[in-house]
C-alpha positions in Angstrom: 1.9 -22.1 6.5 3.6 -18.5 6.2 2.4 -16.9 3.0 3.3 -13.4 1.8 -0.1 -11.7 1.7 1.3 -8.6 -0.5 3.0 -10.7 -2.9 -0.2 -12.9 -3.2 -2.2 -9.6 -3.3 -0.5 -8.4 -5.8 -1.1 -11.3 -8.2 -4.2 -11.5 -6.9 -5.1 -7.6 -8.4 -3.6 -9.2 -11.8 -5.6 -12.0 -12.1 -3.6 -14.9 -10.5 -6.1 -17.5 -10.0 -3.3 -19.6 -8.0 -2.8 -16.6 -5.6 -6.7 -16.9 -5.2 -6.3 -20.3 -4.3 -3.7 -19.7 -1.8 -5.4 -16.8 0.2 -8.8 -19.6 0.2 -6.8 -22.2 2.1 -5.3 -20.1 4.4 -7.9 -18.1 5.5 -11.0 -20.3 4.9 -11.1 -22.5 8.0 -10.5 -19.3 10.5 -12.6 -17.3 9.0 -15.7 -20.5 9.0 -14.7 -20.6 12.9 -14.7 -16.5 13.2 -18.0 -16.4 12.0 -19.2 -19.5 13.8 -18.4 -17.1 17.8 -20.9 -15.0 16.1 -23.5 -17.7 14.2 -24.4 -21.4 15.2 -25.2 -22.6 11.6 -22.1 -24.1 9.9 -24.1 -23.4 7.0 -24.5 -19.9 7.0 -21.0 -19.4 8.3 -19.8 -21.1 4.9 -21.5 -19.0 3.3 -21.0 -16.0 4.1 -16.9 -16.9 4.2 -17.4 -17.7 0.5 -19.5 -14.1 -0.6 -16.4 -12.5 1.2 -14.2 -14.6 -1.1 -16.2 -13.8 -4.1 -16.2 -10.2 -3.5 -12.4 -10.5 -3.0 -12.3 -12.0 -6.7 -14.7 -9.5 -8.3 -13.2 -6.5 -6.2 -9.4 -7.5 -7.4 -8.0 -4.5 -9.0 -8.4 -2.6 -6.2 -7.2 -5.7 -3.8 -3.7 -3.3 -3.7 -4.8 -1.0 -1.6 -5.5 -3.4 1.1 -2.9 -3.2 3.8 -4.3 -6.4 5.7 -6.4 -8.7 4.1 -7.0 -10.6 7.5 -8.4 -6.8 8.6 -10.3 -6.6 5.3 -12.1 -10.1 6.0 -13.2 -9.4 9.9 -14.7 -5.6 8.9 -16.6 -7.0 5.9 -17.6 -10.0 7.3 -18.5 -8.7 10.7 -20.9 -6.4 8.9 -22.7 -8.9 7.4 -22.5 -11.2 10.5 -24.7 -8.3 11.7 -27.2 -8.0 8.9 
């Protein structure tokens, strides 16, 4: 599925909770397997996937200045892959 992550970011910064939704399915599963070349425990993985996800929601007025979201994921979740 092709999505148009500015458009969707956008919306996103203006409280689009359908935009939300969108960005969830599409970068859920990759991110879960991202974190799982880094962490064995599915659990854990999921977890952290979703905190990244919630700070997206409570960080959403400033969600416009991301350029890539996808780069936005693997810095902040790599740092905590590393705490």
């Amino acid at each position: 599925m092709r999505i148009n992550e500015q458009d969707l970011l956008q919306k996103l910064g203006h409280g689009d909770t359908h935009a939300f939704a969108l960005l969830f399915q599409h970068y859920y599963r990759d991110l879960v397997l991202y974190a799982g070349s880094y962490i064995k425990d599915i659990t854990v993985c999921e977890d952290i996937v979703q905190e990244l996800f919630i700070k997206l929601w409570t960080e959403r007025a400033e969600v416009r200045n991301i350029l890539s979201l996808k780069s936005f994921f693997i810095c902040d979740g790599i740092s905590k892959l590393l705490k």
